[in-house]
TORVO-50461 format. One record per residue (C-alpha): residue number from 0; residue in one letter; z, x, y. Coordinates in steps of 0.05 Angstrom, whole numbers, plus 5000, padded with zeros to 4 digits. Example, Ala and Ser with C-alpha at 12.3 -4.5 7.8 and 13.67 -1.06 7.14 Angstrom:
# TORVO-50461
SITE_gudren_rose_Z_X_Y
SITE_0_a_5156_5246_4910 $
SITE_1_s_5143_5273_4979 $
END
This chain:
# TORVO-50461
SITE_gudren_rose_Z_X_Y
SITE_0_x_5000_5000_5000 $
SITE_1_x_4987_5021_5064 $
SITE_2_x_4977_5014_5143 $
SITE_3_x_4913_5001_5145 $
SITE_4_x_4922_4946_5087 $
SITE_5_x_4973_4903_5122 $
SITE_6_x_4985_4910_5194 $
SITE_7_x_5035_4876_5233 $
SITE_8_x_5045_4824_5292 $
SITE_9_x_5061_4853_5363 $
SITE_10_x_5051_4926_5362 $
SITE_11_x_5111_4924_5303 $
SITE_12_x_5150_4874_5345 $
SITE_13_x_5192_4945_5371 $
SITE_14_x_5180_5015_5381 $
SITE_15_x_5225_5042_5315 $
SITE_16_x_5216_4990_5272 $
SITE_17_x_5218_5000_5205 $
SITE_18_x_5161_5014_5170 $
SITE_19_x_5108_4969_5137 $
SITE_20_x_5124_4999_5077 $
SITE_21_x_5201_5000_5082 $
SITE_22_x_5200_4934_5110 $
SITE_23_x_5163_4898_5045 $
SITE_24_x_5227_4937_5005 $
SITE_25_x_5286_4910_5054 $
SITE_26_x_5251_4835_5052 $
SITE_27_x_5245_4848_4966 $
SITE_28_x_5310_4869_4969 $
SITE_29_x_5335_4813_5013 $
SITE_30_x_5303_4762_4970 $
SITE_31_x_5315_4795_4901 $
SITE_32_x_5401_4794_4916 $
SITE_33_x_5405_4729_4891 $
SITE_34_x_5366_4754_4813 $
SITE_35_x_5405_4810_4815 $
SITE_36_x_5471_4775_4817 $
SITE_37_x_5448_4729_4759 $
SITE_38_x_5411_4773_4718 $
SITE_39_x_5452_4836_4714 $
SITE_40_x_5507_4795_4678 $
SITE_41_x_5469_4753_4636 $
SITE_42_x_5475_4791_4570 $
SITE_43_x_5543_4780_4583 $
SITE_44_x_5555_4710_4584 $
SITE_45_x_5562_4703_4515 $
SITE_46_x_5627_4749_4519 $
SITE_47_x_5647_4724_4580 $
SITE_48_x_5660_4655_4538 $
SITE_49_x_5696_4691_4485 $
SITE_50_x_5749_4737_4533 $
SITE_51_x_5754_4682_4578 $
SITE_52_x_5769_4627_4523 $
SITE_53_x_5730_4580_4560 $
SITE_54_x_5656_4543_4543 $
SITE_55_x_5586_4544_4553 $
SITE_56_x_5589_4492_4611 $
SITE_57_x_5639_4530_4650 $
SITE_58_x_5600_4595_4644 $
SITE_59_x_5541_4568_4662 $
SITE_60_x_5576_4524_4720 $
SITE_61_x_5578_4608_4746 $
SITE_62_x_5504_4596_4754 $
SITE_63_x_5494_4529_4772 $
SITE_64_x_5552_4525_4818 $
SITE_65_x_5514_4588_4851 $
SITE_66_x_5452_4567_4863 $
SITE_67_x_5472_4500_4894 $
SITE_68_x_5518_4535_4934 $
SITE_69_x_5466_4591_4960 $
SITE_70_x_5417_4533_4976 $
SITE_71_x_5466_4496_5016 $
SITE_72_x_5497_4550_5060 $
SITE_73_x_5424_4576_5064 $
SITE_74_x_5409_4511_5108 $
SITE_75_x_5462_4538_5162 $
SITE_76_x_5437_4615_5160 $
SITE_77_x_5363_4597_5171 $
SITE_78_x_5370_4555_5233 $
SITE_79_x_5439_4611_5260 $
SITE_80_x_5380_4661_5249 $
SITE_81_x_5328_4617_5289 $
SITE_82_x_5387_4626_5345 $
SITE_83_x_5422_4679_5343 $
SITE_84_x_5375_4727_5306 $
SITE_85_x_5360_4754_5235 $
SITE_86_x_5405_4815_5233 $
SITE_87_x_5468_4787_5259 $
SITE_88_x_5462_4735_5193 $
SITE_89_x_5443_4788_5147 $
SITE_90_x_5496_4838_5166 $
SITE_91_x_5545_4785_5158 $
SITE_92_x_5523_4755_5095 $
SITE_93_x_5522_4826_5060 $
SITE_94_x_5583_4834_5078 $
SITE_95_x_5620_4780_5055 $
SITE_96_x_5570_4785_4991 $
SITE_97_x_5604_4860_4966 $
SITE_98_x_5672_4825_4982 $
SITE_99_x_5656_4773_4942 $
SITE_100_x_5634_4822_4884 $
SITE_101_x_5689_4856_4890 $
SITE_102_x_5727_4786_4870 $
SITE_103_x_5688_4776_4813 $
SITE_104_x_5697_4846_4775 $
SITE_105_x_5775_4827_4783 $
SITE_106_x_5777_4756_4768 $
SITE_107_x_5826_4740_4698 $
SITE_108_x_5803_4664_4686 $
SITE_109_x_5745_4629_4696 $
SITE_110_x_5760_4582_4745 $
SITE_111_x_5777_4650_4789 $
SITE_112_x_5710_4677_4765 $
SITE_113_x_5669_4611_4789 $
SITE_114_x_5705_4601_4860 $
SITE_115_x_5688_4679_4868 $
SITE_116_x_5610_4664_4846 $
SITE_117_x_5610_4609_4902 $
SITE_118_x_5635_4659_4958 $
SITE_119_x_5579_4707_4917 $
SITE_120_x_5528_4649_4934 $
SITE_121_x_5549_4656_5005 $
SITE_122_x_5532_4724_5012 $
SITE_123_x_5466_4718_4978 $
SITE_124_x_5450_4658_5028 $
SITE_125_x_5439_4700_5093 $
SITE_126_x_5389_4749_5069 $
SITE_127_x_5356_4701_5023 $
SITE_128_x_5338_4644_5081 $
SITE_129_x_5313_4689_5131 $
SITE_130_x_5273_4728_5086 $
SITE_131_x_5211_4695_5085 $
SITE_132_x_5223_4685_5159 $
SITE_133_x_5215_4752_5170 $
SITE_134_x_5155_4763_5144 $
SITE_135_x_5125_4703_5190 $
SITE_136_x_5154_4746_5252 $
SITE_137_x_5126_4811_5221 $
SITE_138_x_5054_4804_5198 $
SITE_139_x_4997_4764_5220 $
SITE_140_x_4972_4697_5190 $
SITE_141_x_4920_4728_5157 $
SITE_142_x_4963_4778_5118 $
SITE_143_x_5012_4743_5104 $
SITE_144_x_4992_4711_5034 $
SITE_145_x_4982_4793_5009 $
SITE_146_x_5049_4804_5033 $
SITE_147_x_5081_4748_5000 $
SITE_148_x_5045_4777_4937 $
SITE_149_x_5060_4846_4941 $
SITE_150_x_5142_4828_4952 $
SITE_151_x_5132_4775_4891 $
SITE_152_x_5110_4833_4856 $
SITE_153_x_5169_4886_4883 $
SITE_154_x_5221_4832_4868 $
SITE_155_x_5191_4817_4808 $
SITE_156_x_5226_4890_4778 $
SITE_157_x_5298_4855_4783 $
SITE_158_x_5294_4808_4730 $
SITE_159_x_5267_4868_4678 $
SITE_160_x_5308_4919_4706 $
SITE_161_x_5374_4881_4718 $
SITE_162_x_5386_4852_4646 $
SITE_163_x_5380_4920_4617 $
SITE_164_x_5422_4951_4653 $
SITE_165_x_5469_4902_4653 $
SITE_166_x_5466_4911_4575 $
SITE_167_x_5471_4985_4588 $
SITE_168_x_5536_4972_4618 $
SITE_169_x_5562_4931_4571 $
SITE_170_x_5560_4996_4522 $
SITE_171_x_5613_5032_4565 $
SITE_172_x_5650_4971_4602 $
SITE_173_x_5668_4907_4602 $
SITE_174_x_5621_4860_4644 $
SITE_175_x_5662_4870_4700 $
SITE_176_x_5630_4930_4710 $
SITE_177_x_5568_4898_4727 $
SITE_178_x_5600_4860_4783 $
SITE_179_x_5622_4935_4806 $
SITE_180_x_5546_4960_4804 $
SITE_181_x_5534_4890_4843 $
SITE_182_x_5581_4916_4895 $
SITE_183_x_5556_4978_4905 $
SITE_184_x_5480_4954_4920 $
SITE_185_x_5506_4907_4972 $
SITE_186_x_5540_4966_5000 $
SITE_187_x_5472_5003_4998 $
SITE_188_x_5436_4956_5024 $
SITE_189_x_5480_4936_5088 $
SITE_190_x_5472_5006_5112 $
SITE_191_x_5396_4997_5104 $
SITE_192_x_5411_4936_5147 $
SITE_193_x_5431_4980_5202 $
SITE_194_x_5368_5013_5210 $
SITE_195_x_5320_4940_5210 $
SITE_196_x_5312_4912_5282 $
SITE_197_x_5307_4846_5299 $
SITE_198_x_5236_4820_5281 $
SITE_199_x_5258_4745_5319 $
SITE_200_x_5235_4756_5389 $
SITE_201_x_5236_4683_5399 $
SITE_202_x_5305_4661_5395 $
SITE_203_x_5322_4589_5410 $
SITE_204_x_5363_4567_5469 $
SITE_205_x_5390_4509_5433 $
SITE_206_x_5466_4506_5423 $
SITE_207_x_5488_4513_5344 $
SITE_208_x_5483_4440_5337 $
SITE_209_x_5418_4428_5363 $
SITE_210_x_5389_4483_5326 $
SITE_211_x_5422_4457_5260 $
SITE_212_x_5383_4387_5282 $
SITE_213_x_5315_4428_5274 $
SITE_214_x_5330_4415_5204 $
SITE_215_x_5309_4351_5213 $
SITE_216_x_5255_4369_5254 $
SITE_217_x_5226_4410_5206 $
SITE_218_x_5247_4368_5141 $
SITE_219_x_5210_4303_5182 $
SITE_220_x_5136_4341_5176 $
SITE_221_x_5112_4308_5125 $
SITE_222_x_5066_4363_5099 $
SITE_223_x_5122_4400_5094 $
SITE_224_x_5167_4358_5062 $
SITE_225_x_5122_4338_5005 $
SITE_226_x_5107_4416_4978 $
SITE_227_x_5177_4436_4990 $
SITE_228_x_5188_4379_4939 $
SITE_229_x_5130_4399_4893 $
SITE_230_x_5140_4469_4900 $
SITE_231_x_5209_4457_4883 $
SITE_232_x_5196_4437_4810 $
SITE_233_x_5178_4494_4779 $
SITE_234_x_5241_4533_4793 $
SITE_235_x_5276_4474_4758 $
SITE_236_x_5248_4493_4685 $
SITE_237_x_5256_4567_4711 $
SITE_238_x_5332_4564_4721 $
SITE_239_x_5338_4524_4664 $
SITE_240_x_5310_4585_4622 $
SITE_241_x_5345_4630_4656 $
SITE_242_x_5414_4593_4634 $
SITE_243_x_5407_4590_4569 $
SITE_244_x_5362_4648_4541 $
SITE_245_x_5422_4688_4530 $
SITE_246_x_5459_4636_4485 $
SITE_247_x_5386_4626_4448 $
SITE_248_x_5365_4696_4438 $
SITE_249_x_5438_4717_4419 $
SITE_250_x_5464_4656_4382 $
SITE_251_x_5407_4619_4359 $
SITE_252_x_5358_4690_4343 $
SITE_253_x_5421_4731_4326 $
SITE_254_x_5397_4789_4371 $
SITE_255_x_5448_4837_4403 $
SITE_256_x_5462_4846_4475 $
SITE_257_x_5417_4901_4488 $
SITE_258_x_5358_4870_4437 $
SITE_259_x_5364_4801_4486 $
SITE_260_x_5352_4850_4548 $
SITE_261_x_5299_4875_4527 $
SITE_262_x_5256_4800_4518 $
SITE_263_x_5289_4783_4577 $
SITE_264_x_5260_4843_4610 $
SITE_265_x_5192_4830_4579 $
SITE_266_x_5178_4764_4605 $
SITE_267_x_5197_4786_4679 $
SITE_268_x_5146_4842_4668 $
SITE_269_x_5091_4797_4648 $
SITE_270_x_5107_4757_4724 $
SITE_271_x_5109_4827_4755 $
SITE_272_x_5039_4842_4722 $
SITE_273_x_5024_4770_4744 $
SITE_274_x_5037_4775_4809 $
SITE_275_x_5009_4833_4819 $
SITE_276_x_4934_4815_4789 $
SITE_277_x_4945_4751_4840 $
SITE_278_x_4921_4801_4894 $
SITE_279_x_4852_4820_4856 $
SITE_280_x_4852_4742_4829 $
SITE_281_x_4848_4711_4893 $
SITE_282_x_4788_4756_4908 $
SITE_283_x_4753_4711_4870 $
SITE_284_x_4789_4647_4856 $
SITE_285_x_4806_4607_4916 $
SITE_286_x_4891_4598_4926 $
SITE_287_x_4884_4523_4916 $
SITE_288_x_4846_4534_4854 $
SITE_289_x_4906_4580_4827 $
SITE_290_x_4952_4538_4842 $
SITE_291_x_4925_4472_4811 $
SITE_292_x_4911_4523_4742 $
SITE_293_x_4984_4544_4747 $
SITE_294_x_5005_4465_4732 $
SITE_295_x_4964_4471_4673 $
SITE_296_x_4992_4534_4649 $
SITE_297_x_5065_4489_4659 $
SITE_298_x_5040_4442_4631 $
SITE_299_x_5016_4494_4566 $
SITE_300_x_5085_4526_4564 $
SITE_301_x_5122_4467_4550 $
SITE_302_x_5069_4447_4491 $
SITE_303_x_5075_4519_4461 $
SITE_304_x_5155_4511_4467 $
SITE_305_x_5164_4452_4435 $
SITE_306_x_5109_4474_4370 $
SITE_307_x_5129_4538_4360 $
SITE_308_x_5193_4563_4407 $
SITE_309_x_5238_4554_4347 $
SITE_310_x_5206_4596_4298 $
SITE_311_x_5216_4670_4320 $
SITE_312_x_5238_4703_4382 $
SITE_313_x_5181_4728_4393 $
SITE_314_x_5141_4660_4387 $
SITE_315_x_5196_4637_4433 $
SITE_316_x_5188_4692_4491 $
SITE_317_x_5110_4677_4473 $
SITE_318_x_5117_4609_4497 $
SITE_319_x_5159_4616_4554 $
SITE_320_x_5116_4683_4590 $
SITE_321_x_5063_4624_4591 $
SITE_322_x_5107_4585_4642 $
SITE_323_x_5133_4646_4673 $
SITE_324_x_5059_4683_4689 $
SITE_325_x_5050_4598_4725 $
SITE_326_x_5101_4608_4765 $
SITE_327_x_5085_4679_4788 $
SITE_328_x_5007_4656_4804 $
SITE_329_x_5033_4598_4838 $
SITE_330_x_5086_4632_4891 $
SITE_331_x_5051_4668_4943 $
SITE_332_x_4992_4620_4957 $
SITE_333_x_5056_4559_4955 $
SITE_334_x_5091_4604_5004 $
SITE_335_x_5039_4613_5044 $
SITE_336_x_5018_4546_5047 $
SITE_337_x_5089_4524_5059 $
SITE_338_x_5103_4568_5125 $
SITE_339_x_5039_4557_5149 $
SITE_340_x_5059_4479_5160 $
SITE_341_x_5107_4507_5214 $
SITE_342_x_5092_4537_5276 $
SITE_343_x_5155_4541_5301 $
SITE_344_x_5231_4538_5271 $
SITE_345_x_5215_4584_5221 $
SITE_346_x_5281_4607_5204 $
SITE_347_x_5289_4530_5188 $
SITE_348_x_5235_4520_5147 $
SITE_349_x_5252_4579_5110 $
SITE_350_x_5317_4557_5089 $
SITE_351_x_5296_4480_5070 $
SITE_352_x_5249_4522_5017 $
SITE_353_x_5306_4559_4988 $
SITE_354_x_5343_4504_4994 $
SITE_355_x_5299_4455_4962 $
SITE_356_x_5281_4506_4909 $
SITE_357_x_5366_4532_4893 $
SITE_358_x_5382_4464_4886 $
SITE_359_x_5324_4434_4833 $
SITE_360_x_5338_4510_4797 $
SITE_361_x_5417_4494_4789 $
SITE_362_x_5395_4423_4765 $
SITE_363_x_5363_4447_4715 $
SITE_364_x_5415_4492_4698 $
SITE_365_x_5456_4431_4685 $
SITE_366_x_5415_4392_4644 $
SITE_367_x_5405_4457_4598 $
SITE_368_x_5482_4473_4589 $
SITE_369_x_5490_4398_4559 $
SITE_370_x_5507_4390_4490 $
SITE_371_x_5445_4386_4462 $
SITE_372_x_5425_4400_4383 $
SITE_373_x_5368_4434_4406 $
SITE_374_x_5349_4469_4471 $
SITE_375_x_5295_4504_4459 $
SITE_376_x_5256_4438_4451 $
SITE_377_x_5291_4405_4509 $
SITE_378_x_5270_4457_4552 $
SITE_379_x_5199_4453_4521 $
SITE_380_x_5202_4382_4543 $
SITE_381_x_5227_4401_4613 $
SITE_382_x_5168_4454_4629 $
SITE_383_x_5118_4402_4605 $
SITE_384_x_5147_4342_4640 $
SITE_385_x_5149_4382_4707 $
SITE_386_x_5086_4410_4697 $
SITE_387_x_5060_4346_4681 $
SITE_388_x_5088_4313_4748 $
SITE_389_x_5069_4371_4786 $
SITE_390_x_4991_4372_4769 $
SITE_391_x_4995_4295_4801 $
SITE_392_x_5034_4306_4853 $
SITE_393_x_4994_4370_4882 $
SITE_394_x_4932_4339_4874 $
SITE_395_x_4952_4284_4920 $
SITE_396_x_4979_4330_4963 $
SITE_397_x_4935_4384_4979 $
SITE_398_x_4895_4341_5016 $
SITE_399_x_4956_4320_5060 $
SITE_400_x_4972_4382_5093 $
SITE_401_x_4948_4433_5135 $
SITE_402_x_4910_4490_5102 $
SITE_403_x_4897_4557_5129 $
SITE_404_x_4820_4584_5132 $
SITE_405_x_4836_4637_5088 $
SITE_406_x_4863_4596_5036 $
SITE_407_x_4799_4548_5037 $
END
């Protein structure tokens, strides 16, 4: 990647700036702190239920009770960032994030462990609404689809590098250890905070209230408000893998710790690879195009689950990548096409998405942890349904809302 491949807006907003470069790995990183508190202690979960003599609902009420918290206290650090600025809420937010971590390596029950998650969430929040912000202040419309790609692709290394080495940890610790490593990169990355300078140079005059109302605003577009819905789904069936693969691939499969990493590491890869092709694919493909084949690869996923999940791991991981390499084709043109409704409040807007998107993923986290006899084909079912819905829904949609030339 380079200069002369993505330029920026305003002469790099300020003199010193960070670089195009280092400012696509602070914005990865920014976005990627909510996978990396999730997916470093995954391989875990199964022993967190045993030490903490609790059950699979509570443990996974650590991840569901996190993601609807991060979406929700997202809504307030968009439209604060729309105000006041996007370093002020990302300084914060890291902040209380590596306290928060802290918490969680020490907590001795699970209730201790959840209410710690929560203040996790928090944390995670700041960074994670703003991010996409950002990149509106930062690049121009018409690179801003490639940038959304290459960060896909950047934060797509979390969810194969975090499992393993949360496995890795688990070899010479207990999992608290991995809240300890979590720590430690929030600590890293607030002094890389110190050096980013503040991309909004068009803060709102409106008192905290008022800029909380542009919520509203922004939620009453309808454009917007039907993708954020749409786009919302697939992180549903996402989450919903994400909550259980542990308990399937360990339980179900019999596989160790390390063994689960490494599938769970695998089928992040595949969306890294994913993502990354998206940049050649849409060379050739037009983004709508992508996006309506990415409901059918959904739509695939759950079919391939539901037939054949059950047999082998392998099968299983098979089925899911399917669903997985969807959802990495589909985010940066959705992205995209979701900022692009907004020309201003863009802090705003980039919270409602995260919002939107946190709040179907914990859902499905829910429906998941219930007792059922067999959730590999209920989430089969899921992916299909959604994908199903989705396919309908878009192509209503897409011509409802405003679409950038370069997406034509």
């Amino acid at each position: 990647m380079s200069n002369e491949n993505i330029s920026i807006n305003q002469n790099e907003i300020n003199s010193g700036q960070l670089s195009v470069g280092v400012m696509m790995v602070f914005v990865s990183i920014l976005t990627a702190f909510p996978m990396m508190a999730t997916d470093m202690y995954m391989p875990a979960l199964p022993s967190i239920k045993d030490q903490l003599n609790t059950t699979i609902e509570l443990v996974n009420l650590t991840m569901s009770g996190f993601f609807f918290v991060i979406s929700i206290s997202g809504l307030f650090f968009g439209s604060l960032s729309d105000r006041f600025g996007r370093k002020p809420v990302i300084m914060v937010s890291l902040t209380l994030y590596v306290a928060a971590s802290a918490a969680c390596a020490i907590s001795t029950t699970i209730y201790f462990l959840i209410i710690s998650r929560l203040f996790q969430a928090i944390g995670c929040a700041g960074g994670m609404a703003v991010s996409t912000a950002i990149i509106k202040d930062f690049f121009p419309p018409e690179k801003k689809e490639k940038a959304f790609a290459i960060i896909g692709a950047l934060t797509g290394f979390v969810p194969v590098t975090a499992p393993i080495l949360g496995a890795w940890i688990l070899k010479f610790t207990s999992w608290r250890g991995a809240f300890v490593v979590l720590a430690f990169l929030g600590v890293i990355t607030l002094i890389f905070g110190l050096f980013y300078k503040e991309t909004n140079t068009d803060l709102s005059k409106d008192s905290i209230p008022a800029s909380l109302g542009k919520l509203f605003v922004v939620l009453f577009n309808p454009s917007f408000a039907r993708l954020v819905l749409l786009f919302s789904f697939a992180p549903l069936g996402m989450m919903a893998f994400v909550g259980i693969s542990s308990f399937i691939f360990q339980q179900t499969f019999g596989l160790s710790e390390q063994a689960y990493s490494y599938y769970f590491a695998t089928n992040a890869a595949i969306s890294v690879l994913v993502a990354i092709a998206y940049i050649r694919i849409s060379q050739f493909i037009k983004p709508l195009t992508i996006i309506t084949g990415s409901f059918a690869l959904s739509i695939a996923s759950g079919i391939l689950t539901i037939l054949f999940g059950g047999l082998h791991p392998m099968l299983f991981l098979g089925s899911i990548a399917v669903g997985s390499a969807a959802f990495a084709l589909q985010r940066p043109p959705s992205m995209n096409l979701l900022i692009e409704q907004q020309d201003k409040n863009t802090g705003s807007a980039s919270s409602l998405m995260f919002c939107f998107m946190g709040t179907l993923g914990s859902i499905g986290l829910v429906i998941i942890s219930m007792d059922w006899s067999n959730r590999i084909v209920v989430l089969g079912v899921i992916n299909m349904l959604l994908g199903i819905m989705s396919l309908f829904f878009w192509l209503y949609t897409k011509n409802r809302c405003k679409i950038p030339k370069n997406m034509r």
